[in-house]
C-alpha positions in Angstrom: -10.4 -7.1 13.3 -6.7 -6.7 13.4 -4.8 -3.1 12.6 -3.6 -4.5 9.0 -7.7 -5.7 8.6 -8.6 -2.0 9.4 -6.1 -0.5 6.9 -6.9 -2.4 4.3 -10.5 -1.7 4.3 -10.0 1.9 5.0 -8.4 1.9 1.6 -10.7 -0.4 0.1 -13.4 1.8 0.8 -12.0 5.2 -0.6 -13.8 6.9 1.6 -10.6 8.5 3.9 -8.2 8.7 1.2 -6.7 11.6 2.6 -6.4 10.0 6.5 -4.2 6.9 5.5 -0.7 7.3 5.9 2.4 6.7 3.9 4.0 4.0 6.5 0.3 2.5 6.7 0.0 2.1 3.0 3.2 0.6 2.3 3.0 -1.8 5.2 -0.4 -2.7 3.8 0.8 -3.3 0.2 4.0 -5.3 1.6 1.9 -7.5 3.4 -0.1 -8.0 0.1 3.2 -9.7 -1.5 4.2 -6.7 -3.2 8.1 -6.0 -3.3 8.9 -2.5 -2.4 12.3 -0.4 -3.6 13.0 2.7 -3.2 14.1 5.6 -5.5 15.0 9.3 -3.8 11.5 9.8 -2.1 9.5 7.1 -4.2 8.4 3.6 -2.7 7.5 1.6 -5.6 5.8 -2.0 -5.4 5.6 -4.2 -7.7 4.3 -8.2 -7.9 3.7 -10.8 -10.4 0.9 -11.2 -11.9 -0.5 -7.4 -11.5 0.3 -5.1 -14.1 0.6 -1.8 -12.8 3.5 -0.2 -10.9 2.7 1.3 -7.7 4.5 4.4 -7.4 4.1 6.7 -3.7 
């Protein structure tokens, strides 16, 4: 299972919310196709097709 694998589920699972890092979440969502900007100390993704903004 590769690192990106392991992150992924570790969110999926939302079990060790408070263990998954900032850097390890966005790299996740990037590498989910989301498009990332940043505003002050807010990453925000976004992709079409989903909805929601993702605001860290």
């Amino acid at each position: 299972m590769t690192q990106k694998e392991k992150i992924l589920q570790k969110i999926l699972s939302g079990m060790s919310d408070a263990h998954i890092g900032c850097d390890e979440l966005c790299s996740a969502l990037r590498g989910l196709g989301f498009s990332e900007r940043v505003r002050g100390s807010h990453f925000i993704f976004v992709k079409d097709g989903v909805d929601e903004i993702i605001n860290i």
